[in-house]
N, CA, C and O atoms as a GROMACS GRO file, in nm:
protein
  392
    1UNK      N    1   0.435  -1.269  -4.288
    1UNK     CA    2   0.469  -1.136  -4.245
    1UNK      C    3   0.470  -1.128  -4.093
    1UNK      O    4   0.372  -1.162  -4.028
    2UNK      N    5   0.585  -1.084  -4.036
    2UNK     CA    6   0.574  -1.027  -3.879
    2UNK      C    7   0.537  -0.895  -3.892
    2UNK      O    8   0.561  -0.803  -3.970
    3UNK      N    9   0.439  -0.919  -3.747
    3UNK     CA   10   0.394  -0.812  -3.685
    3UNK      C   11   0.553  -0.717  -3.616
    3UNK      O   12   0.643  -0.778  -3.557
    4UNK      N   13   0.556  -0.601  -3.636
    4UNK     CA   14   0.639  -0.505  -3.558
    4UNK      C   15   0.595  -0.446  -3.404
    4UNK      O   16   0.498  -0.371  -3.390
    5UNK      N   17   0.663  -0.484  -3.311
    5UNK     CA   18   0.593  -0.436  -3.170
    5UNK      C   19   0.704  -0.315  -3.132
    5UNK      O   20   0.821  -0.347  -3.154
    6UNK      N   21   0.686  -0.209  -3.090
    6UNK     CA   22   0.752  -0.097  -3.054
    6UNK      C   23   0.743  -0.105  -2.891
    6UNK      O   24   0.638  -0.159  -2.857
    7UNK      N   25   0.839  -0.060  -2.765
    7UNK     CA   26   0.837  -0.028  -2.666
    7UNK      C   27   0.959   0.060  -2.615
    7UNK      O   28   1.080   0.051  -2.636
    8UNK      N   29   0.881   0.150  -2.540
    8UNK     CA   30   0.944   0.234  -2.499
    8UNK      C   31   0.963   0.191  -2.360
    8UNK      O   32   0.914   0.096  -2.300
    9UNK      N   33   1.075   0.314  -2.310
    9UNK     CA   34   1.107   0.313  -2.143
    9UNK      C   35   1.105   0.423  -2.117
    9UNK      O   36   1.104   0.509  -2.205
   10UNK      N   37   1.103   0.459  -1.945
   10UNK     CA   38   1.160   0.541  -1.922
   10UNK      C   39   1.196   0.527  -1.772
   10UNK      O   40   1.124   0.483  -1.682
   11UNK      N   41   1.367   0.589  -1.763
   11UNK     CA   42   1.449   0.549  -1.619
   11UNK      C   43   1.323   0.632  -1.513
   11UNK      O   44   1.272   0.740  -1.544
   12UNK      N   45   1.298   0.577  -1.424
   12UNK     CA   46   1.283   0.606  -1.337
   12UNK      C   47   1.392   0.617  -1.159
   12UNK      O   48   1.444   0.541  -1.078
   13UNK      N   49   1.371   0.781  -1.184
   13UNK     CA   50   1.491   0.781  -1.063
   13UNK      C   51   1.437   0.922  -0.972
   13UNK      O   52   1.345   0.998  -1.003
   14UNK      N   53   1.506   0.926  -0.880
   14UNK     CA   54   1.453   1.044  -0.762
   14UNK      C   55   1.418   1.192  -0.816
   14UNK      O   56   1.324   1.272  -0.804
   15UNK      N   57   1.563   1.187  -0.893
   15UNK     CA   58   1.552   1.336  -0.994
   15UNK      C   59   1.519   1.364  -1.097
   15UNK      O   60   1.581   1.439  -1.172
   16UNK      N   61   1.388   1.297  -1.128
   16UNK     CA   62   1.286   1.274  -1.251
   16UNK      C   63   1.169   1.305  -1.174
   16UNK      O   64   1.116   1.241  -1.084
   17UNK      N   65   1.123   1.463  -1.249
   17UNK     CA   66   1.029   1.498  -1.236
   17UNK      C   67   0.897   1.544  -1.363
   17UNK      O   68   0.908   1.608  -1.468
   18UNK      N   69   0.793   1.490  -1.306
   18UNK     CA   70   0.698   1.454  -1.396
   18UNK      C   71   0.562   1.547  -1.337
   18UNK      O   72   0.525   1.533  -1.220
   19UNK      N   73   0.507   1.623  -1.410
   19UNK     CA   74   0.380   1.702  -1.354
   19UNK      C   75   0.231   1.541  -1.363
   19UNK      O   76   0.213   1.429  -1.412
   20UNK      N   77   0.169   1.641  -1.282
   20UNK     CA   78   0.039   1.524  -1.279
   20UNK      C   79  -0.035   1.492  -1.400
   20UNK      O   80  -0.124   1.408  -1.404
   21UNK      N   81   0.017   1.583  -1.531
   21UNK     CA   82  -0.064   1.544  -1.636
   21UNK      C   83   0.012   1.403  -1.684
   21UNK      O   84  -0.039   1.292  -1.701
   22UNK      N   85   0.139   1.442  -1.697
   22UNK     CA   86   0.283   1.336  -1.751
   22UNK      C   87   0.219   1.217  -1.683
   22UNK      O   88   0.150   1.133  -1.740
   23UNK      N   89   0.255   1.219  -1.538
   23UNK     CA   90   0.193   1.078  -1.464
   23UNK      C   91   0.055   1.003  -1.539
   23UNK      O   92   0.031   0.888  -1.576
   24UNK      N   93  -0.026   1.138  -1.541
   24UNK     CA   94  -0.165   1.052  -1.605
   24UNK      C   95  -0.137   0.953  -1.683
   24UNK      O   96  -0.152   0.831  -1.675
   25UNK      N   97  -0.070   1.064  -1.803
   25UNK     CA   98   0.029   0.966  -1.935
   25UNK      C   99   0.055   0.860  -1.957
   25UNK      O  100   0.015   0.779  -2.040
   26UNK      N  101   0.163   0.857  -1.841
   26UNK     CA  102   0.255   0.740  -1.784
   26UNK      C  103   0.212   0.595  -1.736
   26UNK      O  104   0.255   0.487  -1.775
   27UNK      N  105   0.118   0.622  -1.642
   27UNK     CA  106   0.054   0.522  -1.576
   27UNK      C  107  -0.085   0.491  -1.612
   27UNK      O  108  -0.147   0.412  -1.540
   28UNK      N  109  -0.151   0.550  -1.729
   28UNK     CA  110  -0.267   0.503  -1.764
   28UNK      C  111  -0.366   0.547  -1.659
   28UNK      O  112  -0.472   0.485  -1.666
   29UNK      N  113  -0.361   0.626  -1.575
   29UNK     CA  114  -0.492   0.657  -1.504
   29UNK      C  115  -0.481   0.821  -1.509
   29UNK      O  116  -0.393   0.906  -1.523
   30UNK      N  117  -0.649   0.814  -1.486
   30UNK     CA  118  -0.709   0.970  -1.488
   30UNK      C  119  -0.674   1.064  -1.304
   30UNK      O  120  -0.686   1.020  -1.189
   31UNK      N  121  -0.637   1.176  -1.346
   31UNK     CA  122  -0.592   1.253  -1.239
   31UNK      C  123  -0.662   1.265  -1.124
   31UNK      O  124  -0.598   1.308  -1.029
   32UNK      N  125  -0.811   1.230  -1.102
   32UNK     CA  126  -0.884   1.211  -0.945
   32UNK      C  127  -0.822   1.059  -0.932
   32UNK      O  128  -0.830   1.029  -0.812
   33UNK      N  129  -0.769   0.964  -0.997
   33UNK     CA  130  -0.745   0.839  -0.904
   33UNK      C  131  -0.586   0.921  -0.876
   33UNK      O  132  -0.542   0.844  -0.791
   34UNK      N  133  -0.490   1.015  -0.895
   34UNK     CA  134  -0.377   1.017  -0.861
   34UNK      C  135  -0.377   1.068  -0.734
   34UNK      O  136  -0.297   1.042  -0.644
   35UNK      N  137  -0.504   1.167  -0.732
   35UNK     CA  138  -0.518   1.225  -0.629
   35UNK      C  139  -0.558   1.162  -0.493
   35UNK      O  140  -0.516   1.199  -0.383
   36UNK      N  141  -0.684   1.022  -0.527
   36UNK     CA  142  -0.716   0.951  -0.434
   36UNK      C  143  -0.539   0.852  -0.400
   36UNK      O  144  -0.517   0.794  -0.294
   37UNK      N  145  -0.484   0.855  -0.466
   37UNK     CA  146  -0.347   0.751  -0.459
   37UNK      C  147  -0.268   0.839  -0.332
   37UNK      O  148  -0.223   0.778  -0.236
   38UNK      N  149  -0.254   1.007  -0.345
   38UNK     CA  150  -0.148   1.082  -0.298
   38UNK      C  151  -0.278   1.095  -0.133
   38UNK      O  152  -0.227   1.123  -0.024
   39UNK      N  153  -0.419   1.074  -0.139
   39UNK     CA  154  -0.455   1.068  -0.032
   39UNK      C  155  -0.417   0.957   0.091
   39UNK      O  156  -0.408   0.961   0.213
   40UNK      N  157  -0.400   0.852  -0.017
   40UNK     CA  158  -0.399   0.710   0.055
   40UNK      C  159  -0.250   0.697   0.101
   40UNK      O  160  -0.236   0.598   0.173
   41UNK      N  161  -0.139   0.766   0.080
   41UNK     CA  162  -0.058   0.789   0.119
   41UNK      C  163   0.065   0.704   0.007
   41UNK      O  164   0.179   0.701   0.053
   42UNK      N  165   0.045   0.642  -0.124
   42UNK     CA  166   0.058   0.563  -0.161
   42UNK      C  167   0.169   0.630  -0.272
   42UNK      O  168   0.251   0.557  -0.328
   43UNK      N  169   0.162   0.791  -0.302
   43UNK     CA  170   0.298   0.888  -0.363
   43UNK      C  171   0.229   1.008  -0.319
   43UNK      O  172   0.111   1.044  -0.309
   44UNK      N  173   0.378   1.071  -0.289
   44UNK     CA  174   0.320   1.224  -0.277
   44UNK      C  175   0.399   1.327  -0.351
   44UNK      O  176   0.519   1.299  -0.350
   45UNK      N  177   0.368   1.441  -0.417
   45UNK     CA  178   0.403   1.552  -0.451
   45UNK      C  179   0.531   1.595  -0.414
   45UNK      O  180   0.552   1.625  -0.296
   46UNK      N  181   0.628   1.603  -0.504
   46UNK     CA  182   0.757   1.670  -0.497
   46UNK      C  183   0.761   1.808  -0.370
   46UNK      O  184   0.812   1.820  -0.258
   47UNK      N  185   0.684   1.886  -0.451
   47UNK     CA  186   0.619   2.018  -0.346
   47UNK      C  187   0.520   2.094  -0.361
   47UNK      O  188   0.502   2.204  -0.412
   48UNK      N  189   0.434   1.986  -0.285
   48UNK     CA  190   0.233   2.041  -0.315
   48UNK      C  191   0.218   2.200  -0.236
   48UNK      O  192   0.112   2.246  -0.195
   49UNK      N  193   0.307   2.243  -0.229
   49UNK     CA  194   0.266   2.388  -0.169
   49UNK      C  195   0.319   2.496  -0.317
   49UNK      O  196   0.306   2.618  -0.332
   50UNK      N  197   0.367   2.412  -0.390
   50UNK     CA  198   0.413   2.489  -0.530
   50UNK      C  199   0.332   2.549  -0.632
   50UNK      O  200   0.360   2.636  -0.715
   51UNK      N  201   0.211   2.478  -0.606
   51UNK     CA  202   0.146   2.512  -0.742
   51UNK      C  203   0.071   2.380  -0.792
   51UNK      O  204  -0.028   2.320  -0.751
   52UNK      N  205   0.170   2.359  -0.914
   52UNK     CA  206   0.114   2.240  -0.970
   52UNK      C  207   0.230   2.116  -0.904
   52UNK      O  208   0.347   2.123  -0.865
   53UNK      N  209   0.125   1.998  -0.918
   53UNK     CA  210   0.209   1.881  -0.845
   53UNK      C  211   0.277   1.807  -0.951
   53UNK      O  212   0.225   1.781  -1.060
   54UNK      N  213   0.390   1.775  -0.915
   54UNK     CA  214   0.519   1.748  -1.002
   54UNK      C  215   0.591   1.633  -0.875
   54UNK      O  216   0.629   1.654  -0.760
   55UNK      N  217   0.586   1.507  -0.959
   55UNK     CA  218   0.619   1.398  -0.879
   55UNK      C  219   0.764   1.343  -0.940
   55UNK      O  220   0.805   1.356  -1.055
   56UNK      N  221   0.833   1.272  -0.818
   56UNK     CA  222   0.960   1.215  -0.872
   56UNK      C  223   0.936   1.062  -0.964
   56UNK      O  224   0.829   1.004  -0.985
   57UNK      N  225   1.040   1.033  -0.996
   57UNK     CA  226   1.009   0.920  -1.059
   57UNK      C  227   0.983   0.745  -0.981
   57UNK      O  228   0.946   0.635  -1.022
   58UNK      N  229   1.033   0.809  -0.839
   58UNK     CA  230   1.009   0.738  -0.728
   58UNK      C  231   0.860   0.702  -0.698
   58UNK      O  232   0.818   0.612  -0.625
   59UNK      N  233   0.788   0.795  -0.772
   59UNK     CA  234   0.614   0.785  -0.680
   59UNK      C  235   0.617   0.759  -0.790
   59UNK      O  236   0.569   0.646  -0.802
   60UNK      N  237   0.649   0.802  -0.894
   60UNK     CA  238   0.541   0.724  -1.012
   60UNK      C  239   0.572   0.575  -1.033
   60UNK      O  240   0.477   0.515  -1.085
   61UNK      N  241   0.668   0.508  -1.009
   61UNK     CA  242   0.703   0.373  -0.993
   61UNK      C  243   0.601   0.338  -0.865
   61UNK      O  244   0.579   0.218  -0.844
   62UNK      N  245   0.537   0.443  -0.775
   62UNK     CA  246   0.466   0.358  -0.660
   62UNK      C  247   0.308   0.360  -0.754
   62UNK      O  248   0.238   0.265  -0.788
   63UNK      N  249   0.290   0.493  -0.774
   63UNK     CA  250   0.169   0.463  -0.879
   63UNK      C  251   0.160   0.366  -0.981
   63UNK      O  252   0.050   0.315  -1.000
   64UNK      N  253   0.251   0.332  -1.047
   64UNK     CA  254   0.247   0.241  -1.127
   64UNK      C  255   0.238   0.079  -1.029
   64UNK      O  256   0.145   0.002  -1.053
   65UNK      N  257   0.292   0.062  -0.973
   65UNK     CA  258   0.263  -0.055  -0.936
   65UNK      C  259   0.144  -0.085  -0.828
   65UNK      O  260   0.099  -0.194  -0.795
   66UNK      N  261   0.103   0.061  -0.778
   66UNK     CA  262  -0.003   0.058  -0.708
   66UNK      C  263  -0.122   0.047  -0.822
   66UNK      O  264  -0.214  -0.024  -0.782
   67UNK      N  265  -0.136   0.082  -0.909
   67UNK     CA  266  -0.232   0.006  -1.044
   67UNK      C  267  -0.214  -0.109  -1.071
   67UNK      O  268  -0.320  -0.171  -1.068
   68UNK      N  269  -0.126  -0.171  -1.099
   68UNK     CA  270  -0.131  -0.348  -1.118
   68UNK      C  271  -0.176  -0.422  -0.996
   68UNK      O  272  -0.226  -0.534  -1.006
   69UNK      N  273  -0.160  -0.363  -0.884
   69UNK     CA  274  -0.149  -0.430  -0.760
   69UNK      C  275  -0.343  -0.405  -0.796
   69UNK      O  276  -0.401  -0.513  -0.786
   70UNK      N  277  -0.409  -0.320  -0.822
   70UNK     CA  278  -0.570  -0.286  -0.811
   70UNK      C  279  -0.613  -0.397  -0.973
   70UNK      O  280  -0.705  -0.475  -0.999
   71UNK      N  281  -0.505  -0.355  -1.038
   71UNK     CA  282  -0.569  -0.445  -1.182
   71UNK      C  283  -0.582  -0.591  -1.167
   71UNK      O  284  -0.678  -0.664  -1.191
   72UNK      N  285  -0.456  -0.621  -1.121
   72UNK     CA  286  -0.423  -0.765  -1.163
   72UNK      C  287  -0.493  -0.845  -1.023
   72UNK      O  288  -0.573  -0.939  -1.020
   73UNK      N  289  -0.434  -0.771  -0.913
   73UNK     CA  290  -0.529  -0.859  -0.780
   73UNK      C  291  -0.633  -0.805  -0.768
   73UNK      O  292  -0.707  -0.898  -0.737
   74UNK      N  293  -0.701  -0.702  -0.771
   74UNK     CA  294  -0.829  -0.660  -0.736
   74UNK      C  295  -0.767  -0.577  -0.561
   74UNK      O  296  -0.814  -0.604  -0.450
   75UNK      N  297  -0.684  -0.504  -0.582
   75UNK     CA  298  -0.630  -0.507  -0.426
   75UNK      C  299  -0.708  -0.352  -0.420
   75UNK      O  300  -0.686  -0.286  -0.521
   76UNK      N  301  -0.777  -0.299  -0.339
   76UNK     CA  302  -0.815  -0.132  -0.298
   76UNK      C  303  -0.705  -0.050  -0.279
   76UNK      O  304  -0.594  -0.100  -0.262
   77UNK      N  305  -0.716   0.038  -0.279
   77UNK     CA  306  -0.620   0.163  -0.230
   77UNK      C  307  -0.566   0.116  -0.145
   77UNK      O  308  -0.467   0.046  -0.166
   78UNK      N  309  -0.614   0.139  -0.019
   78UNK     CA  310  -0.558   0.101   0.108
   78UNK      C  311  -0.460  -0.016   0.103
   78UNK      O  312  -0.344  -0.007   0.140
   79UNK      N  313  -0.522  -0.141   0.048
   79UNK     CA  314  -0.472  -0.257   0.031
   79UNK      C  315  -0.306  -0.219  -0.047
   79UNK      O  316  -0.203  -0.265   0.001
   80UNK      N  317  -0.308  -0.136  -0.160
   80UNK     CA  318  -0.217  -0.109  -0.230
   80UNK      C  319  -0.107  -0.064  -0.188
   80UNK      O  320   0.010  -0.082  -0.224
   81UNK      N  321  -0.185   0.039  -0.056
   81UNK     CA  322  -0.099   0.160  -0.016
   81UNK      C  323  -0.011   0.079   0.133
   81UNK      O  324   0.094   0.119   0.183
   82UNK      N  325  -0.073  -0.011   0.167
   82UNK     CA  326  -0.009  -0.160   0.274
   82UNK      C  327   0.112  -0.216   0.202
   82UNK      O  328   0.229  -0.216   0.241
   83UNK      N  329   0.061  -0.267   0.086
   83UNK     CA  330   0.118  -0.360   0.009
   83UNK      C  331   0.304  -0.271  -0.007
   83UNK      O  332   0.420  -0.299   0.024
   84UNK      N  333   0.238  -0.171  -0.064
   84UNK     CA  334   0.384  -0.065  -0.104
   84UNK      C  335   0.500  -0.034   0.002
   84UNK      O  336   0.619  -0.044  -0.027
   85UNK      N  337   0.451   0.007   0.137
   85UNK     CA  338   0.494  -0.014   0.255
   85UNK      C  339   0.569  -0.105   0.275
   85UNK      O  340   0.692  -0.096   0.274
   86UNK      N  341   0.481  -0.237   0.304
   86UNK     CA  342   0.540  -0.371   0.308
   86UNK      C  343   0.689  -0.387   0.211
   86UNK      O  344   0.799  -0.408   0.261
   87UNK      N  345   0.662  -0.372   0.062
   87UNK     CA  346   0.777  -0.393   0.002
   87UNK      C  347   0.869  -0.316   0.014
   87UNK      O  348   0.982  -0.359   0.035
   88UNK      N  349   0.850  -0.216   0.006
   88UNK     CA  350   0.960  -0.071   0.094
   88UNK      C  351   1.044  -0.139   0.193
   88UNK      O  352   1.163  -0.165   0.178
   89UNK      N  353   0.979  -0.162   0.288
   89UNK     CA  354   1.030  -0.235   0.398
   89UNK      C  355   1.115  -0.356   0.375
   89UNK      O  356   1.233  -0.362   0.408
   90UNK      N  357   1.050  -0.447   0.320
   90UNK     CA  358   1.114  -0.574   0.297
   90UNK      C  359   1.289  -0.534   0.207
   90UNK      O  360   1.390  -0.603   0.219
   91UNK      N  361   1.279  -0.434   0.141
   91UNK     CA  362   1.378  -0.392   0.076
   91UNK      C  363   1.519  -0.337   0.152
   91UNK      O  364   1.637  -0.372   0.147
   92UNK      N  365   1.430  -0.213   0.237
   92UNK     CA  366   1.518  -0.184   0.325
   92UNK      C  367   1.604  -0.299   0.412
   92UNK      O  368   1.727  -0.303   0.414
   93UNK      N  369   1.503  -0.405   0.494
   93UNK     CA  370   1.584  -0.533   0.534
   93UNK      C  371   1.696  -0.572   0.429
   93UNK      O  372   1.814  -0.573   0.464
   94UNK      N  373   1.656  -0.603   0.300
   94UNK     CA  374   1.764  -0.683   0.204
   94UNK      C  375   1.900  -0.592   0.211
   94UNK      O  376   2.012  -0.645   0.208
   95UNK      N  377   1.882  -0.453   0.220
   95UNK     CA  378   2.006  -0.364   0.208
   95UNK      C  379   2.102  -0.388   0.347
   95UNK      O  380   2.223  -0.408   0.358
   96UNK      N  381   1.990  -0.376   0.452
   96UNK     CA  382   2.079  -0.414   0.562
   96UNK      C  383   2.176  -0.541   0.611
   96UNK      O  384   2.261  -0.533   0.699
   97UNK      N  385   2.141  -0.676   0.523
   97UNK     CA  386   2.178  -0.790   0.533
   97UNK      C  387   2.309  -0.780   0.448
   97UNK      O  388   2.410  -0.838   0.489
   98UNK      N  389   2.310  -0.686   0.293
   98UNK     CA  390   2.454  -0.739   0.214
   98UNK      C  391   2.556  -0.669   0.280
   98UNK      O  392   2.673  -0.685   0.246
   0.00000   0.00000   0.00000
């Protein structure tokens, strides 16, 4: 007998907006680490003067990989919130080269 494995997706894009509970959801972490994440500069709030915080699908791709970057290396916030930068950057270069 095979086992059945199910997986889902979901596009992540600029105009995908997700409240801070959804993110929790999404990325497997509890809402004071989203908050320590949006301190560290690492995603921020669509429009934190709104109310409730509602992120694009842009930060939650930074949250999400700013968790593997803490799971898998042991990297801190800060470390994470470098790391994200860095690849940002490195990206922007690749666009400018094609």
């Amino acid at each position: 007998m095979s086992k059945r494995e199910s997986f889902s997706c979901m596009v992540l894009d600029e105009n995908l907006r997700l409240t801070l509970r959804e993110v929790c959801v999404v990325c497997g972490v509890e809402e004071t680490h989203v908050v320590k994440m949006v301190e560290e500069g690492i995603a921020e709030p669509v429009d934190p003067a709104a109310g409730g915080w509602e992120f694009s699908g842009i930060a939650v791709a930074r949250i999400r990989t700013a968790r593997r970057l803490q799971r898998d290396l042991h990297v801190n916030l800060a470390g994470a919130a470098l790391a994200l930068d860095l690849l940002d950057e490195i990206g922007r270069l690749g666009k400018l080269h094609e």
